[in-house]
N, C-alpha and C positions, 0 to 999 in steps of 0.2 A: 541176390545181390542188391537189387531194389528196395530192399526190407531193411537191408541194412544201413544202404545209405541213409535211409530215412531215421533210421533209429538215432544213427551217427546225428543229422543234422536236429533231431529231438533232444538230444543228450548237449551239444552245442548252445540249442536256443535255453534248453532250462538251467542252463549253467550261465548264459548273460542275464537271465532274468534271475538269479540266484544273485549275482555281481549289483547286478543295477538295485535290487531292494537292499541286499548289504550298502548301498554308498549311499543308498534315501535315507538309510536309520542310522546312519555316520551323520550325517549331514545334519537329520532331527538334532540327534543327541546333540551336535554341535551348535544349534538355535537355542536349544532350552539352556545349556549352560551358561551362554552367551546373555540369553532375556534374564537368567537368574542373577549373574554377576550386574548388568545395568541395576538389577530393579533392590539388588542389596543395597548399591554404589547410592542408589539414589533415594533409599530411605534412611539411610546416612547424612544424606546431603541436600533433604529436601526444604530443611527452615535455613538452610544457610550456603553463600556462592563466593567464592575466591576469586575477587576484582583485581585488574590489575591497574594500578596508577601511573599518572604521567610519570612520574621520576623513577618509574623501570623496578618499582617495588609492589609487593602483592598485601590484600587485607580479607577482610571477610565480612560482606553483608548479608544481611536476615532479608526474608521473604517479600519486606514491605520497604526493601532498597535502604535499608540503616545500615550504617556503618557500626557497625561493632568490632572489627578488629582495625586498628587503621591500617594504613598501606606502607608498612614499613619495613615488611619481612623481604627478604629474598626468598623466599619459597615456604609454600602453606601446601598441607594433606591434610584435608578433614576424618577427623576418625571415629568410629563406630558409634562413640556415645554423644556427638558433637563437639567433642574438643577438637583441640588441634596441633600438627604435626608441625612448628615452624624453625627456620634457620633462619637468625641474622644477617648470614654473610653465607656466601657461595663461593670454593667450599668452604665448609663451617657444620659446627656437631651442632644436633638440632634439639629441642627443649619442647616441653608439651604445655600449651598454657590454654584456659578454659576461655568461656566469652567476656567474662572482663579482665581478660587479658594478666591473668594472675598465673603465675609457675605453677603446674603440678610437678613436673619432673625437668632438674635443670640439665643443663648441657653439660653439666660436669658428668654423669653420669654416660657418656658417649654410648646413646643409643644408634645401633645400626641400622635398627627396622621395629616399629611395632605391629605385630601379632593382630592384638585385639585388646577391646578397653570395654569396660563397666562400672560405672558406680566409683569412678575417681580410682579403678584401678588398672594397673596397663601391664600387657603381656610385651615382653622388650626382647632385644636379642642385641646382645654388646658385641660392638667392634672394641679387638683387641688384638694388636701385633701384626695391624696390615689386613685382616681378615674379622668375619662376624663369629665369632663364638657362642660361650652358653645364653640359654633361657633365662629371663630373670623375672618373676613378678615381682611387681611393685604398687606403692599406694600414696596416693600425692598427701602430703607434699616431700616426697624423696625418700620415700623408705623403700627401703629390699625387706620384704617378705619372706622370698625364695628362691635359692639359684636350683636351676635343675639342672643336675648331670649334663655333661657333657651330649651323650648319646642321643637325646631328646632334641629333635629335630624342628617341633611343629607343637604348637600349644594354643588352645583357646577357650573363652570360661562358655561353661555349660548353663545358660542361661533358662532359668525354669524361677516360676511364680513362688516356688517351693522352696527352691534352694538352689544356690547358682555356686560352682565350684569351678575348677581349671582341670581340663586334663591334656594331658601331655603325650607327645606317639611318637616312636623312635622310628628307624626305618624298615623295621621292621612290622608287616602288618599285624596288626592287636596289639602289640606289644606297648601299653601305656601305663601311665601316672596319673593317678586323682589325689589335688593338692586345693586344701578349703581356703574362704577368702581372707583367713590370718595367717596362710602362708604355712599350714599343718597338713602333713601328708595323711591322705586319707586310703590310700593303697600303698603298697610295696615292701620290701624285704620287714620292716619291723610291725607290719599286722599281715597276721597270720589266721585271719580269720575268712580274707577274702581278697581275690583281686581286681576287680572290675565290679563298677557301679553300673545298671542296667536302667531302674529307673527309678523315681519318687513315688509315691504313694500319693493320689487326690481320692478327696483332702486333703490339705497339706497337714503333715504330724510331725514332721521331721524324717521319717521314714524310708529307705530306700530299699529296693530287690538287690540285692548284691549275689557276684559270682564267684566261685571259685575252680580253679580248675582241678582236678583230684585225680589225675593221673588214667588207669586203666578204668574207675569210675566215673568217666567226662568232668563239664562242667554242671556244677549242683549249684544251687540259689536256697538265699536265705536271704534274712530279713536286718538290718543294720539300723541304729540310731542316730543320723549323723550328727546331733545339737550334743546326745549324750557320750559320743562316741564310744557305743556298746555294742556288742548284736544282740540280738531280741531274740532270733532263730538261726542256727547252726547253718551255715549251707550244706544241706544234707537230705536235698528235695531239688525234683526234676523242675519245678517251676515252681514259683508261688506267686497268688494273687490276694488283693484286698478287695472287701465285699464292704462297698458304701451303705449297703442296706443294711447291713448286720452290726457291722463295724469287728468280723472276724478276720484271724487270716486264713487263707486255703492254702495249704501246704502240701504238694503233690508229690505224691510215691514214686521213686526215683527207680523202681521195677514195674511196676502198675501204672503207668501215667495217666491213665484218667482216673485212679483215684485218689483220694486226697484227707488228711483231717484238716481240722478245725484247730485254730488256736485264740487263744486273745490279744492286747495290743501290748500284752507284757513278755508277750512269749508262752504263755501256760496255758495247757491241751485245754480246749474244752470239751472235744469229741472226735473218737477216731470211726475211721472209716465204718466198722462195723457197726458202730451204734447211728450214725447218720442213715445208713442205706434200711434200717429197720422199720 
């Protein structure tokens, strides 16, 4: 009976200490997300600080206390690339204008929210009919590049030294859109060669790992052009890598996955398994 209670109060104690480390790694998680969102906010925000003036209007000065926006907005959001997010009047549709206070995107355009911005380009989500509706990217000064469907909930550009594009994600998990920065879709229903972009090639060559998904045969990777908008290599391989030393690709056997051929940067074998391992 003693053995048991004991068991009993062993089985108690390791179930509070099962409780107690689940709510320490609740809690981490929720520190690291928390220091990730500051430390985004703040390299965002770090050459530039939204003052608020006596006359009850807002502006934006740089590091070294200058005035570069004056104080005449009712409300400023600095945004990703250091432009900014401002509204005339409260309420009032707000207008995107950079540090010398020049329009990229005007009010007429009744943005609801921006996404994300790069390079004078801004991922927008329009209020329409009481509510925020579709995606739109855009490219100052006031051009629509691309509306995305409906469906597409969430969108931001893929920022790489290589090649920076936009992809898009419905509410569904994976379920997304890769859309280049003239507003040219670079996945979905009309290429048929692939659907997800994995990752660039370094060196930069234009080069991406693309996937497809092929049904009872998973997902397969191949090799994509995005400057040529070609593919190089079929997705029709378990993985594929680029050899900087070589400057080949390695294209792995999609039953055999550790092994692989050889290809060149045009697509064309230069050696299959057999003759490598020789």
């Amino acid at each position: 009976m003693n053995r048991l209670k004991q068991k009993e109060k062993n089985n108690i104690s390791s179930l509070s200490n099962n409780i107690k480390t689940m709510q320490a790694y609740h809690k981490t998680i929720s520190i690291l997300f928390l220091l990730m969102f500051i430390f985004k906010f703040s390299a965002y925000s770090q050459n530039s600080t939204v003052v608020a003036g006596t006359n009850g209007k807002y502006g934006v000065k740089n590091n070294k206390g200058e005035t570069i926006i004056p104080e005449k907005y009712a409300s400023i959001l600095i945004l990703a690339d250091d432009n900014f997010l401002v509204y005339e009047e409260d309420p009032g549709w707000p207008m995107i204008i950079n540090r010398k206070g020049e329009v990229l995107v005007s009010k007429t355009n009744y943005i609801g929210k921006v996404l994300d911005a790069f390079d004078n380009h801004f991922i927008c989500q329009h209020y329409k009919d009481g509510q925020l509706a579709d995606l739109v990217l855009l490219k100052a000064p006031d051009i629509v590049l691309y509306n995305f469907p409906l469906k597409y909930i969430h969108a931001e550009f893929v920022k790489d030294s290589c090649y920076t594009y936009v992809s898009a994600q419905t509410s569904i998990p994976g379920e997304k859109l890769s859309v280049d920065m003239n507003g040219k879709r670079l996945t979905g229903p009309e290429n048929i060669n692939f659907h997800y972009i994995k990752g660039l090639f370094k060196p930069c060559n234009g080069y991406a790992v693309v996937l497809k998904n092929k049904g009872y045969e998973g997902t397969l990777s191949g090799v994509y052009d995005l400057n040529n908008k070609k593919m190089i290599i079929p997705c029709n391989f378990s993985d594929v890598e680029f050899e900087n030393k070589t400057g080949l690709i390695k294209a792995f056997d999609k039953v055999k996955t550790l092994t692989y051929d050889l290809y060149d940067i045009s697509g064309q074998l230069v050696k299959t398994w057999e003759q490598i391992k020789k």
